[in-house]
N, C-alpha and C positions, 0 to 999 in steps of 0.2 A: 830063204833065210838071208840070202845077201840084199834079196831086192830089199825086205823089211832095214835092213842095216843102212844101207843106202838110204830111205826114205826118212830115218832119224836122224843119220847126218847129213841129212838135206834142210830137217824142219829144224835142226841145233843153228847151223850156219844161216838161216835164212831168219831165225829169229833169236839170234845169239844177245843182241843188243836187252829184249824184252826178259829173257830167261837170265842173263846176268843181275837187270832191275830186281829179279822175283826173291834171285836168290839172298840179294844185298836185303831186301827187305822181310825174308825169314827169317836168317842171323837177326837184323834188328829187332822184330818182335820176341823175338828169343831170349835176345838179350837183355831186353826191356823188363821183361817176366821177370828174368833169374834177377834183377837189380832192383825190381819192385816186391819183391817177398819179403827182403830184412827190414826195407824202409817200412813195408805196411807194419813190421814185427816192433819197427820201431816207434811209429807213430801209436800202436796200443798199447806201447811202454808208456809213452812218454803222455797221452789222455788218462790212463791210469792213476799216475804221479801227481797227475793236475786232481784231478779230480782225489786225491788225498791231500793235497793240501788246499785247496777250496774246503775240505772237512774240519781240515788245522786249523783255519783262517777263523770260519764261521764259530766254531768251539771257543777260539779266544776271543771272539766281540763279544761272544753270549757270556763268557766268563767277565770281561770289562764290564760288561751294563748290568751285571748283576752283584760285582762287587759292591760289598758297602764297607765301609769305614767302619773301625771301632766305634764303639759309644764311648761318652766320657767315664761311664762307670766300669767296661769293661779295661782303658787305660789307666784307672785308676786302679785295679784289682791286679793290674801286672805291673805296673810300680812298686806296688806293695807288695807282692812277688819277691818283685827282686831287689826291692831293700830284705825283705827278709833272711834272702839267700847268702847276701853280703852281709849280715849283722851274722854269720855263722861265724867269721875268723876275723883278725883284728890285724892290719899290718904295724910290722914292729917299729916302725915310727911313731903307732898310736898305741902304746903301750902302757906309757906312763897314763896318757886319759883312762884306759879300760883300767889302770890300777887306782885311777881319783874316783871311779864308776863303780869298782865292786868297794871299796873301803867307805865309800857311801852308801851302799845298798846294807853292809854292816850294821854302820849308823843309824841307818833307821828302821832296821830291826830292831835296835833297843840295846844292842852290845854295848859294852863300859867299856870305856880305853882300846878301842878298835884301831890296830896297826897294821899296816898291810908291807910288808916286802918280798924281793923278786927274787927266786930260787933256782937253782938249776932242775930242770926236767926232772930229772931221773926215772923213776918207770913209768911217766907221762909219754914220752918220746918215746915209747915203744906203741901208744894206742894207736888203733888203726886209723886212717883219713878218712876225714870226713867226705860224702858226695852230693852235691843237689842242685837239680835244677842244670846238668855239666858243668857245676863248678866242684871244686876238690881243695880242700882243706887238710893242711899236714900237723901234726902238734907244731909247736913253737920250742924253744932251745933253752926254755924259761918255763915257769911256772909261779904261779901265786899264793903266798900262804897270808892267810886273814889270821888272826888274835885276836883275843877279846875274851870278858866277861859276860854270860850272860845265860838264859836259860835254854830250856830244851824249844822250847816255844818259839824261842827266838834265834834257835838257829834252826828252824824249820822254815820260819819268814823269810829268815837271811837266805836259805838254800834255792827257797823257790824263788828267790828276785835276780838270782846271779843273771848278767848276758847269757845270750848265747853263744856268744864268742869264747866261753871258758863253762870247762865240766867238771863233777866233784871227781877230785880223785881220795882223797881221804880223809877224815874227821879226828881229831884226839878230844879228850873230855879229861879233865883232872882236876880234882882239889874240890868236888861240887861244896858251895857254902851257902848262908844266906842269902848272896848276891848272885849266886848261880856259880857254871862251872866255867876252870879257865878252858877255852875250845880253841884250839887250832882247825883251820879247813884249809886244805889244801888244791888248790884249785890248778886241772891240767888247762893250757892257752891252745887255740889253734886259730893259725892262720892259712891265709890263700895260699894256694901252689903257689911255686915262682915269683913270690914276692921278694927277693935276694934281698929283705932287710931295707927297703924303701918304706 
């Protein structure tokens, strides 16, 4: 047993230099291993990645060279759109016009002595708001009363020409005669949200 002892620490010290090199260079393989596992974990992270946005990339050219442009007929159908959506409410700066607009529409309906003046709400300002298109229309702080002479016929004309910026809210008929009956129409106004009176 000794001589074997003997004979390792003969072949340690006689090749200590070599057996030092082995060891230096197991630790590094070692090391090398345990430091090369996350990067490899990393690099199939990050081929991964690429290769998802090599798919983003390709997706948005295909979508560029496939885009087309409106036609001029479909720009025209969304203009008219959206004039239509803003012809719902009237800002109260354009008030007096929507009032020269409906005591016209009166007019030529055939009413006699058509007068039109600006009345307080009252149970207009309770209707609900209008919606379209995300725009929102609140009643107005006012409301419109039409007068006149004239017949049934002709405030049925008159009913169906009003804007659309104003809704019936009520009708009176009295005294019908030869020349027809005296008609009050009552018209509720509604305007854009947030128009603060501009």
């Amino acid at each position: 047993m000794n001589d074997l002892v003997a004979k390792v620490r003969a072949f340690v010290i006689a090749n200590r230099y070599y057996l030092v090199v082995g060891a230096v260079t197991l630790v590094a393989v070692l090391a090398s291993l345990w430091v090369a596992k996350p990067a490899r974990k990393e690099r199939e992270a990050l081929s991964a990645e690429e290769a998802k946005l090599e798919a983003l990339i390709k997706s948005s050219n295909l979508w560029v060279t496939q885009f087309q442009p409106a036609s001029t007929e479909e720009s025209a159908i969304w203009q008219t759109t959206a004039s239509e959506i803003s012809a719902l409410g009237v800002k109260p700066a354009e008030r007096l016009t929507l009032g020269q607009i409906v005591l016209r529409r009166a007019e030529d309906a055939g009413y006699a002595g058509a007068h039109i003046k600006f009345i307080p709400a009252g149970a207009a300002a309770n209707s609900p708001p209008r919606q379209a298109g995300g725009v929102s229309f609140n009643p107005a702080s006012y409301a419109l009363q039409v007068t006149g002479t004239g017949s049934l016929a002709m405030l049925s004309s008159f009913v169906g020409a009003i804007p659309p910026a104003v809704a019936l809210q009520s009708i009176s008929l009295t005294g019908a005669g030869d020349a027809g009956a005296s008609t009050a129409v009552t018209l509720s106004v509604f305007e854009p949200a947030g128009s603060n009176g501009k």
